[in-house]
Every structure is written in C-alpha cells, then in structure tokens.
C-alpha positions in Angstrom: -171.0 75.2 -148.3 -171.9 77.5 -145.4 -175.4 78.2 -147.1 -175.9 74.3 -147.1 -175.1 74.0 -143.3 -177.5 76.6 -142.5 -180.4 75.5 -144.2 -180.0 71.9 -142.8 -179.3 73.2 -139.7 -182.9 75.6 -140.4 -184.9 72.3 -141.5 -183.4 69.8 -138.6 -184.5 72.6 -136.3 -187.8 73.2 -138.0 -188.4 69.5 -138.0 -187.8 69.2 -134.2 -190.4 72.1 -133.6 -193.3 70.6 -135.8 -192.7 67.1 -133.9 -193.0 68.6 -130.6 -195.7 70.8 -132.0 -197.8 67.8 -133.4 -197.4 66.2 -130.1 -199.0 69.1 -128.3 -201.3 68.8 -130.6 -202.4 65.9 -130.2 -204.3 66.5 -127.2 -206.1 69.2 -128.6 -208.8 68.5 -131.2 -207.6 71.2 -133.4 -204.0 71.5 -134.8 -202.2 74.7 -134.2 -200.9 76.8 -136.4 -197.4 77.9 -135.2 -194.8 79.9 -137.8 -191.7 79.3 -136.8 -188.9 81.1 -138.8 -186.1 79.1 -139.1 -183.4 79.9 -137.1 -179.3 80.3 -138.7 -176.9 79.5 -136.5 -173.5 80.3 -137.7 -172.1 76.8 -137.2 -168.8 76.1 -139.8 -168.3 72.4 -140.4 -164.7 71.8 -141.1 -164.3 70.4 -144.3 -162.8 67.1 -144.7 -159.3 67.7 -145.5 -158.5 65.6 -148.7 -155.3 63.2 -148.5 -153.1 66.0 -150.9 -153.8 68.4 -147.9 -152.9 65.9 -145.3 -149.9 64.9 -147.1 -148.7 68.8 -147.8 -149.5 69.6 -143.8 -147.5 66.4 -142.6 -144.7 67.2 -145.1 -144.8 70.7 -143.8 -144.5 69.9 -140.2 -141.7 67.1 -141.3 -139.9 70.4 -143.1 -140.2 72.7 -139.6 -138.8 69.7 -137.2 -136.3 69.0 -140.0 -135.3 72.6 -139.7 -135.5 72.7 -136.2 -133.1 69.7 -135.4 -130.6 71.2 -137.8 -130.7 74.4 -136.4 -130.4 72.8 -132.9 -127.4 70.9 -134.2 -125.7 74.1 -135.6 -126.4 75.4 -132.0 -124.7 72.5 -130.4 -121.8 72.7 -132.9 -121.0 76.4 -132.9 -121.1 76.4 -128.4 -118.5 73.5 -129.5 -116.3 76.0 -131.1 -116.7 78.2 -129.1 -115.7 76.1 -126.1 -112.8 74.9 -127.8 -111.7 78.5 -128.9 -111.8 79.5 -125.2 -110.2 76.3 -123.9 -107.2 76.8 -126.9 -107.2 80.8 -125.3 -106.7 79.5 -122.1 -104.0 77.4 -122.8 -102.2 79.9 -124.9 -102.1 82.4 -122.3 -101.0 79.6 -119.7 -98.0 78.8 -122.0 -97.4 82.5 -122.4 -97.0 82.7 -119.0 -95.1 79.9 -118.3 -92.3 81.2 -120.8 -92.3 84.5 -119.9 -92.1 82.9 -116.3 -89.3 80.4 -117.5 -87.4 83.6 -119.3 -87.8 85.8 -116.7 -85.9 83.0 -114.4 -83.1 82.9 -117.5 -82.6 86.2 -116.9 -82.3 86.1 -113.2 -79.5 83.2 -113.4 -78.0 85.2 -116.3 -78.0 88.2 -114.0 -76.5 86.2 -110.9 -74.0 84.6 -113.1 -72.4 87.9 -114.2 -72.7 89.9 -110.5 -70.2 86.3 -109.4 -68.0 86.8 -112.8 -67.9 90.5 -112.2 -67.2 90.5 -108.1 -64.5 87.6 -108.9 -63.2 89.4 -111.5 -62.9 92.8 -109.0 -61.6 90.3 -106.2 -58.9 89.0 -109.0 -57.7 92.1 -110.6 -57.2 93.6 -106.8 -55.1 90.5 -105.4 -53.2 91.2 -108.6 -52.8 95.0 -107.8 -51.8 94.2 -104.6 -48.7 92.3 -106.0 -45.5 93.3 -107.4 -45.5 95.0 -110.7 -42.0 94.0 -111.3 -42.9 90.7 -110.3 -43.1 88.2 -113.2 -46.0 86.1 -113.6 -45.6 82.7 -111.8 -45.0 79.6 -114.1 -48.2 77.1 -114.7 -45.4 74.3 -112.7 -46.0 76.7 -110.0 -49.7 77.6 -109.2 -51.2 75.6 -106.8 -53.4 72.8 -108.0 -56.7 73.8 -106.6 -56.8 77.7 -107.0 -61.0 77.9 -106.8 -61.0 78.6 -110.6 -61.2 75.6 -112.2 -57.0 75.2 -112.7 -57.0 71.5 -113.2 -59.8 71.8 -115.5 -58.1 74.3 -118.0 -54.5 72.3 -117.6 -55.8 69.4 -118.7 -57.8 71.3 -121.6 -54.5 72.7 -122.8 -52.9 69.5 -122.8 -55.2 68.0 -124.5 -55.3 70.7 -127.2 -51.5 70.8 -127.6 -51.8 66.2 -127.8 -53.8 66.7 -130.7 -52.2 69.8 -132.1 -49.2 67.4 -132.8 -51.1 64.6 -133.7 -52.3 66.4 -136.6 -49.0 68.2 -137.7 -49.6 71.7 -136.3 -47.1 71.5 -133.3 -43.4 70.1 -133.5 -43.2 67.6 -130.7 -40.0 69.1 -129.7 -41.7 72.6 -129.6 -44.4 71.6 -127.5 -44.7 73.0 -123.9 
C-alpha cells in the first residue's frame, strides 16, 4: 500500500513537471529535455477503516465509559459508607458520653444521698446517746406526728400491713396492735 502511494504520488508529481515543462517549451522551437527523478515523499494515507473496525473501536470506547461510570459509581457509594460509618462513630461516641455523663450524675446523687443518710444517722444515734439509757423507748401513741423522718408515712404503712395481715388470716384481730 505505501509503495502504491508513492509511486502515484512520483507520477502526479512527474506529470505536473512535464506540463509546466511543455509550457516552457512552447516558446522555444526546440523541446527540452529535462530528467526529473521522481520524487517519494513519505506520505501515509490512512486506510479506510472497514465497518467491523468501526464497530470494535465504538464498542471499545462503549466498554471504557461503561467501566468508567461504574467505577465512578463505586466511588460515590464507598464515600457513602464511609460518611455513614463516621456519622454512626460520631453518634456512638456522643451516646457514650451522654451515659457516662448521665452515670456519673447517678453516682453523684447516690453519693449525696448516703453523706444525708449517714450525717442523719450520726445526728440520730447522738440525740439517742444523749438520753437515758435506763429510759425506755417512748410508745408509737407518743412520738410526735411530724418528727422530720417521715413518721406518718411509716404509721400508716404499718397499719396497713397489719389491715391486710388479718384480712388474710395471718394476725388474730384480737392480737393486733
């Protein structure tokens, strides 16, 4: 093929050369005699691509964009997990902290709780030093109604308990306090 396009190439040229040759010549009586080699110019026609090599080179570039937009889309999908992973992280560590938080409060009431149970405790147990040993203890009749621990509260608890105690058969009514 390239042999072919040199060669016509070589005539076209050679052609071109006689013509503007003769027409020098022309003026003259005599004709010249030029040589003139032919000339090779290293010109490469592209060959006409055939419709098979069309269709393989479209199908090709279908296969790369194809491959392309998937890859693309496996990009998008795996920053997606990856987003969520770090958003799910994040909120882990936020509820973390808000139960250590909430726990750590726990603790604190817990702790304030029992320093008030201990100092009333103390404060009890030293009014009750302070009385008479040989002093009996004073009859529930007695105690005043309000004594800042909750007396009402547990009197009418322990009635309760000794209502129902009778109700079901435990406690003889004529036993009962």
């Amino acid at each position: 093929m390239k042999k072919q396009t040199k060669l016509t190439i070589s005539l076209l040229l050679l052609g071109a050369l006689s013509a503007a040759g003769c027409a020098h010549d022309k003026t003259t009586a005599s004709p010249k005699e030029e040589k003139s080699e032919p000339v090779a110019l290293d010109v490469e026609k592209p060959s006409p691509k055939s419709d098979k090599d069309k269709l393989e080179e479209e199908h090709k570039n279908l296969k790369l964009l194809e491959t392309k937009r998937h890859t693309e889309e496996l990009e998008k999908i795996e920053a997606a997990k990856k987003q969520a992973a770090e958003e799910a992280e994040i909120q882990r560590q936020e509820e973390l902290a808000a139960q250590r938080e909430a726990e750590r409060q726990a603790e604190e009431a817990r702790q304030q709780e029992q320093a008030k149970t201990a100092e009333s405790a103390n404060s009890s147990a030293s009014s009750a030093n302070r009385s008479d040993a040989a002093q009996a203890q004073e009859p529930a009749a007695d105690l005043p109604e309000n004594d800042g621990y909750g007396y009402a509260e547990r009197k009418k608890w322990h009635d309760d308990q000794v209502e129902w105690g009778i109700k079901q058969g435990y406690i003889d009514p004529e036993d009962a306090p």
